[in-house]
ZADO-1210 file (C-alpha; in nm, 4 decimals, padded with zeros to 6 digits):
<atoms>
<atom x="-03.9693" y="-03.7603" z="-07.3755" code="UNK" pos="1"/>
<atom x="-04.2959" y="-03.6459" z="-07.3702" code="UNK" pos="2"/>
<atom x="-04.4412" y="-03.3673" z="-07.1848" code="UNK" pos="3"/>
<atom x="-04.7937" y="-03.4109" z="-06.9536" code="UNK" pos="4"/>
<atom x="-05.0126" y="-03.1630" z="-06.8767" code="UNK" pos="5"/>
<atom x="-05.2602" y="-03.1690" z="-06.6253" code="UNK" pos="6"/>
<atom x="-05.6035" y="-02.9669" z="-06.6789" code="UNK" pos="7"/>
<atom x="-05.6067" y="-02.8802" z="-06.3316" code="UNK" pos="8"/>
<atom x="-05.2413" y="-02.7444" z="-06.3108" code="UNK" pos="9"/>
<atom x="-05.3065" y="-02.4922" z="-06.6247" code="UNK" pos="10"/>
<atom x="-05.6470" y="-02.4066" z="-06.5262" code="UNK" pos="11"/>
<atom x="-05.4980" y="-02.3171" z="-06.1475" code="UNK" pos="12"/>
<atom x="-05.1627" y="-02.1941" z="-06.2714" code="UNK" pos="13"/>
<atom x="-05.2545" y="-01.8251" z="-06.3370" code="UNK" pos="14"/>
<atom x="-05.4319" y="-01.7584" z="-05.9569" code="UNK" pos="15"/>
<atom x="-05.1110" y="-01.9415" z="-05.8184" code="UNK" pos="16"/>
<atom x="-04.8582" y="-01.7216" z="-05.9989" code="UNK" pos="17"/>
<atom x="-05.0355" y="-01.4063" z="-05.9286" code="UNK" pos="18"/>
<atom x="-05.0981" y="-01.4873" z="-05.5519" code="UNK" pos="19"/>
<atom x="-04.7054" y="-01.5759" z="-05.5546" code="UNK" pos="20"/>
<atom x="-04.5981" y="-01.2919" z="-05.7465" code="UNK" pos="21"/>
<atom x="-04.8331" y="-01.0431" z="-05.4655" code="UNK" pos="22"/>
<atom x="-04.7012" y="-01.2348" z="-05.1693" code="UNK" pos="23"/>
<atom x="-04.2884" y="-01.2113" z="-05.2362" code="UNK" pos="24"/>
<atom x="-04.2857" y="-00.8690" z="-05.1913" code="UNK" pos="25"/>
<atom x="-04.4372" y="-00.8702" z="-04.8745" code="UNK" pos="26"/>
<atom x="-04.1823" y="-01.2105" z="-04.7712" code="UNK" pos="27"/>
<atom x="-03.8724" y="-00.9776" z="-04.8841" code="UNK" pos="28"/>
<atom x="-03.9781" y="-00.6892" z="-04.6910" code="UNK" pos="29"/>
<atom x="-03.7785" y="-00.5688" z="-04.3314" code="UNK" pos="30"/>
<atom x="-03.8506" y="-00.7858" z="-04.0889" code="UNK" pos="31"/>
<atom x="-03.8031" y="-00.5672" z="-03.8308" code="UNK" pos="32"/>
<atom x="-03.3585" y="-00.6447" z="-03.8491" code="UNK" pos="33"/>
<atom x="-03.2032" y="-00.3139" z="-03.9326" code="UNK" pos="34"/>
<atom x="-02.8504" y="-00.1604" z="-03.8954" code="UNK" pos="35"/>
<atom x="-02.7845" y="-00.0084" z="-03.4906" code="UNK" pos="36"/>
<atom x="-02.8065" y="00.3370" z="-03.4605" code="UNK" pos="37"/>
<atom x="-02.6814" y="00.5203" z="-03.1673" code="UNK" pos="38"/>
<atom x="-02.9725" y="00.6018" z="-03.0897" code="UNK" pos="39"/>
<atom x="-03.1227" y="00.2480" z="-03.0604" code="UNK" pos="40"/>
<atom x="-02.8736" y="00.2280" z="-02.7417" code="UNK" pos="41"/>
<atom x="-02.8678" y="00.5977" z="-02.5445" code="UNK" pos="42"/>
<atom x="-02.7022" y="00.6859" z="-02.2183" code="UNK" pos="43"/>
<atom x="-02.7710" y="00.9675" z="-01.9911" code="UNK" pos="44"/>
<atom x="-02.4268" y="01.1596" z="-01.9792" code="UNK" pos="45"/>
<atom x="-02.2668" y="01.2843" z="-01.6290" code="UNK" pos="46"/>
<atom x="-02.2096" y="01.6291" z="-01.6760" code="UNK" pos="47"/>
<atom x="-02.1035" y="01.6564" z="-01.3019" code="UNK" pos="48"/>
<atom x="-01.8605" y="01.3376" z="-01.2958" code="UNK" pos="49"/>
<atom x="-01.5133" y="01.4100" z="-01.0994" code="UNK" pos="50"/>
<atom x="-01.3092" y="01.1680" z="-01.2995" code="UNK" pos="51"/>
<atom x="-01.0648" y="00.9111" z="-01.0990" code="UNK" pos="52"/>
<atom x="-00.7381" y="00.8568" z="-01.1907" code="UNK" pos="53"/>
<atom x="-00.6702" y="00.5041" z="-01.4248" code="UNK" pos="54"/>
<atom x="-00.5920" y="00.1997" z="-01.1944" code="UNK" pos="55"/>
<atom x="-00.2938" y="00.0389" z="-01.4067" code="UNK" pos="56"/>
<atom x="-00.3042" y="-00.2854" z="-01.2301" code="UNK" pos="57"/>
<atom x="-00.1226" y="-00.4982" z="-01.5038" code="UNK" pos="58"/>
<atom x="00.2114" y="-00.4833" z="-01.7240" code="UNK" pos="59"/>
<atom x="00.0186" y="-00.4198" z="-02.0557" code="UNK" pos="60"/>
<atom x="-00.1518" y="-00.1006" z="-01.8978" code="UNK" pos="61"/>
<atom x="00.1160" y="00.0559" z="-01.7677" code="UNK" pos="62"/>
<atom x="00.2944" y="00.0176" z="-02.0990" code="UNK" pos="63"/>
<atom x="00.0718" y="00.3349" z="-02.1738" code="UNK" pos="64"/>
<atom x="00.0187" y="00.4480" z="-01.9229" code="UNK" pos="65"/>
<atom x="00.1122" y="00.8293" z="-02.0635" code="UNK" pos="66"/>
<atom x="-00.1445" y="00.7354" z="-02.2836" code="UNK" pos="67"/>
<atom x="-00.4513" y="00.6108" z="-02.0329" code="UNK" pos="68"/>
<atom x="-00.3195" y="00.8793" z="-01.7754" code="UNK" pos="69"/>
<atom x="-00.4057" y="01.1816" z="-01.9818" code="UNK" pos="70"/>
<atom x="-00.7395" y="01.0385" z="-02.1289" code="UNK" pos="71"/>
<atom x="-00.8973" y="01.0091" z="-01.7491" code="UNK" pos="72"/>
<atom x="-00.8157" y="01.3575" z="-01.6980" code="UNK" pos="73"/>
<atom x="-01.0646" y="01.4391" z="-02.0092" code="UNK" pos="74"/>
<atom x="-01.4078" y="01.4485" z="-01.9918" code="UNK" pos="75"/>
<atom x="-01.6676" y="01.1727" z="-02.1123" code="UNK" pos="76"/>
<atom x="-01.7065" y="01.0927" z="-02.4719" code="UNK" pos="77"/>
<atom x="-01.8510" y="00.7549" z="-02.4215" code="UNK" pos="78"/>
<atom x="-02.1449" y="00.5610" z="-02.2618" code="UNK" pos="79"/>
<atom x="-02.2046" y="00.8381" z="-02.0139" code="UNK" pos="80"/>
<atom x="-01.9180" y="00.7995" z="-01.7813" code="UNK" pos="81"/>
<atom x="-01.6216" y="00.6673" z="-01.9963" code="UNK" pos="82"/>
<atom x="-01.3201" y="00.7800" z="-02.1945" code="UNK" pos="83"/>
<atom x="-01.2824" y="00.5801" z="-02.5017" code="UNK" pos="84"/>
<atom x="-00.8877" y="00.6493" z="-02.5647" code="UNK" pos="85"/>
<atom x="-00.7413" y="00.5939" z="-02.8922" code="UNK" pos="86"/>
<atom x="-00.3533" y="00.5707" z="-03.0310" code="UNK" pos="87"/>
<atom x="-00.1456" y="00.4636" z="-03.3254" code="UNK" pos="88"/>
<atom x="00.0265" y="00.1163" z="-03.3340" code="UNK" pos="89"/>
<atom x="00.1271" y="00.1731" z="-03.7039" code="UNK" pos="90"/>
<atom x="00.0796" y="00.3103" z="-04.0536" code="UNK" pos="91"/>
<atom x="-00.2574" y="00.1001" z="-04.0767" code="UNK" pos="92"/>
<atom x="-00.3059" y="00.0401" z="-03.7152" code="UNK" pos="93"/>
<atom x="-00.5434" y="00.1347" z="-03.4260" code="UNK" pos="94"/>
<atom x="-00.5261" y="00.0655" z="-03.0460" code="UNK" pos="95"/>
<atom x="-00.7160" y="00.1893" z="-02.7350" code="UNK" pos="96"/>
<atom x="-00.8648" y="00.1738" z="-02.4302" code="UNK" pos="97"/>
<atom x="-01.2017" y="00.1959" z="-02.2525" code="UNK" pos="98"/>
<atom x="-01.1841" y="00.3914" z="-01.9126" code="UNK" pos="99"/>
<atom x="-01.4421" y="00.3995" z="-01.6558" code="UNK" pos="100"/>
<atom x="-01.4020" y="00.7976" z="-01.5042" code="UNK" pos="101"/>
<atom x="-01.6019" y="00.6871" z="-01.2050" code="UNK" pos="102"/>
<atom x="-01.3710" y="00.3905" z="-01.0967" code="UNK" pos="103"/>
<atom x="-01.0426" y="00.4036" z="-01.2867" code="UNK" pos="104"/>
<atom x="-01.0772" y="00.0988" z="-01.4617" code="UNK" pos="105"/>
<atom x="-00.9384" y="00.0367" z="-01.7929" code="UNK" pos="106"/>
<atom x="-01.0599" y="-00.2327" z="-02.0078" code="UNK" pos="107"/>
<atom x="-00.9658" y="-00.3567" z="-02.3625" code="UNK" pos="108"/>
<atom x="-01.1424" y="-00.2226" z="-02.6604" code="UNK" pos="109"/>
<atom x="-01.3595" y="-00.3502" z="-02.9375" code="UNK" pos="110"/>
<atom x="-01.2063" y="-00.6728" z="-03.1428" code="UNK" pos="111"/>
<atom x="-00.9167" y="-00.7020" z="-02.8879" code="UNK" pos="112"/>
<atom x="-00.8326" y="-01.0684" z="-02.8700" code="UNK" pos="113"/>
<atom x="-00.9562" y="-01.1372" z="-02.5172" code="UNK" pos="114"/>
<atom x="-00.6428" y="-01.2863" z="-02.3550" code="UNK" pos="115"/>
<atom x="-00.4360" y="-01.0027" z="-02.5061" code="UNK" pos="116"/>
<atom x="-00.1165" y="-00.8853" z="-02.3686" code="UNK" pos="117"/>
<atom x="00.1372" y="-00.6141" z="-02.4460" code="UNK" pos="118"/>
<atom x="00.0571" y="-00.4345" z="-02.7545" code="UNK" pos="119"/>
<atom x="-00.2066" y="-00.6793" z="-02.8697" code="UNK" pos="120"/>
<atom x="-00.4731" y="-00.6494" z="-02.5672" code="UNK" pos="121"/>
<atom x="-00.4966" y="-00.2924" z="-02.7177" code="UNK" pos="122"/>
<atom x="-00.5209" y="-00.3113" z="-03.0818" code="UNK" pos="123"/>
<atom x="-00.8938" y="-00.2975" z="-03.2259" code="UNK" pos="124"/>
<atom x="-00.7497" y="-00.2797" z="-03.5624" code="UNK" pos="125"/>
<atom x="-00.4420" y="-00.3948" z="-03.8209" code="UNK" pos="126"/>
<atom x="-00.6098" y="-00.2934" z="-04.1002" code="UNK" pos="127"/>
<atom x="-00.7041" y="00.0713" z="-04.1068" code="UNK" pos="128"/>
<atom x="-00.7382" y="00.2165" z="-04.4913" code="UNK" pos="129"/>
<atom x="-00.8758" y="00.4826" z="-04.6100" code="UNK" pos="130"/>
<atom x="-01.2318" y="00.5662" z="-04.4850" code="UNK" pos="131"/>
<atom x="-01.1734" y="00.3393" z="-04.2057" code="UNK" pos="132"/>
<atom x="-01.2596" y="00.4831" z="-03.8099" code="UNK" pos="133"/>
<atom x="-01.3802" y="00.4349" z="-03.4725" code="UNK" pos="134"/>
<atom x="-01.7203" y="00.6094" z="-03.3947" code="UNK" pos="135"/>
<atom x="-01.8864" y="00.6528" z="-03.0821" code="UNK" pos="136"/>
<atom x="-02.0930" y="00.8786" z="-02.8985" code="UNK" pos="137"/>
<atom x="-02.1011" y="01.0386" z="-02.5122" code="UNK" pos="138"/>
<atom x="-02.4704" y="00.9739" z="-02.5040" code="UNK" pos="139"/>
<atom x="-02.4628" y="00.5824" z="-02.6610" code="UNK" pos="140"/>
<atom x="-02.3384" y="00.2633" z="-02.5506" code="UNK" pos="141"/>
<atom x="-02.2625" y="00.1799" z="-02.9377" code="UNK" pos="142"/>
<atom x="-01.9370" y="00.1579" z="-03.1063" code="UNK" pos="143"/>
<atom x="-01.8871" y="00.1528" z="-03.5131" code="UNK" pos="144"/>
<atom x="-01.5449" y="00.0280" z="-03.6308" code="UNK" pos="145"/>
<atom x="-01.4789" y="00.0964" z="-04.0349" code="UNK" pos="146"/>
<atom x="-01.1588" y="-00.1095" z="-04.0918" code="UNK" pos="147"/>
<atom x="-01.0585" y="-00.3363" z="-04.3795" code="UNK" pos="148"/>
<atom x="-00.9819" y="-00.6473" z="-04.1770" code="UNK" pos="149"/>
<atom x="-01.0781" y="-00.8362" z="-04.4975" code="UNK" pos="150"/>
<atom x="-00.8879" y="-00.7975" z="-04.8220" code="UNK" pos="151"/>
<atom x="-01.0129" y="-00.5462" z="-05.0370" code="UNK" pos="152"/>
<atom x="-01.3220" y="-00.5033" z="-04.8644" code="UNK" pos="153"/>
<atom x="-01.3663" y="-00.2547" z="-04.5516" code="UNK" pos="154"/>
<atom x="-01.5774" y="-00.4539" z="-04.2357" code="UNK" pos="155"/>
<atom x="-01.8210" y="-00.2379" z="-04.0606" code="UNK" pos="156"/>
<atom x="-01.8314" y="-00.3547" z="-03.6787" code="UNK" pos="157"/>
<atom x="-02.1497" y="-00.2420" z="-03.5129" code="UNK" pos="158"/>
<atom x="-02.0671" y="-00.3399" z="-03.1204" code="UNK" pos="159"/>
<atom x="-02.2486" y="-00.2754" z="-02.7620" code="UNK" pos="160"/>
<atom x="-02.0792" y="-00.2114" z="-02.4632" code="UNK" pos="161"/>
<atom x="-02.1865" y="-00.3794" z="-02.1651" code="UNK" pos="162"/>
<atom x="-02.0495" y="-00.2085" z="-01.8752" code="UNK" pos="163"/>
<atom x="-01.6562" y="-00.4471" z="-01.8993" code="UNK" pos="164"/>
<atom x="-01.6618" y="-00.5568" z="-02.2570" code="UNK" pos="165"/>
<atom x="-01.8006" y="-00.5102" z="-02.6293" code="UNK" pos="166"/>
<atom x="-02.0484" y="-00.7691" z="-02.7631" code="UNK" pos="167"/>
<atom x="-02.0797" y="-00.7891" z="-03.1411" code="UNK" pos="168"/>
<atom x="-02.4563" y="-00.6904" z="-03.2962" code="UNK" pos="169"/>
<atom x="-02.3388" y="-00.7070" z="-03.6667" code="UNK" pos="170"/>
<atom x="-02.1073" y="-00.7191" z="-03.9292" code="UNK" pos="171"/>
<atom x="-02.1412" y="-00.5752" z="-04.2587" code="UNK" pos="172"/>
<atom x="-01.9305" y="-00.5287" z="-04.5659" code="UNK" pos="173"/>
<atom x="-01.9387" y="-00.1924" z="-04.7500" code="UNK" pos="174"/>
<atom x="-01.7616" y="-00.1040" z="-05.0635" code="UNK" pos="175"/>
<atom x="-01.3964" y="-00.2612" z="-05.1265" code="UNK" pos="176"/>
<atom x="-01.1092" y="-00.1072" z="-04.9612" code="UNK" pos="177"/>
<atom x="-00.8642" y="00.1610" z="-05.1560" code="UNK" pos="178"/>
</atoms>
């Protein structure tokens, strides 16, 4: 098989490659997408808020309700105005609940199946391993769940709450799970 060569295309090739080899840096650079910070989503906090007692209006609330009753009588330590409640549901599991300290209401936490009952409409995680957690802040609507949901690799959950539920921003994987 032989080869052509066209005059033009090695006479042109060197500009090309060095305009190409200038312009991929810029094309890989941020585009502006980074990873959430809490600060990208503040809060004023209510310093003054007299908190209301949880309104259990279903069976899977009042299963803990110990649990939900003695978080409203805390003070904030989420999105201003809420209580974000945590409890074990195993070795390598994590549950909770979002409560409003202005109304009472309780509402399912971050990567809760939706249509959850019992047990389940309160688990955020099965698969809590070392260096897994929950973060969140008084003064941020943002929530950060570490958990290895995927074998041997540990998830990190970057989700926004939006006054009754969490929406997902992004999903990354950090280094495999021990």
């Amino acid at each position: 098989m032989a080869i052509v060569v066209y005059p033009d295309v090695v006479r042109w090739a060197p500009l090309v490659l060095t305009v190409l080899a200038r312009l991929t840096p810029l094309c890989a650079a941020d585009t502006g997408a980074r990873t959430p910070r809490f600060e990208d989503y503040p809060v004023a906090v209510d310093a003054r808020l007299k908190n209301t007692p949880p309104k259990l209006t279903n069976r899977s609330e009042r299963m803990f309700r110990k649990q939900l009753t003695s978080a409203a009588g805390q003070p904030p330590n989420f999105a201003g105005h809420y209580r974000f409640a945590l409890w074990g549901c195993g070795s390598n599991c994590a549950a909770g609940a979002v409560i409003d300290l202005q109304t009472g209401e309780v509402f399912q936490p971050p990567l809760a199946p939706a249509n959850g009952n019992g047990w389940e409409r309160w688990i955020i995680s099965a698969g809590m391993m070392e260096d897994s957690g929950i973060e969140f802040r008084p003064d941020s609507l943002l929530v950060i769940v570490r958990s290895g949901i995927h074998k041997n690799t540990s998830d990190i959950r970057y989700v926004l709450w939006e006054g009754t539920h969490f929406r997902l921003l992004d999903v990354t994987a950090s280094t495999p799970a021990r």
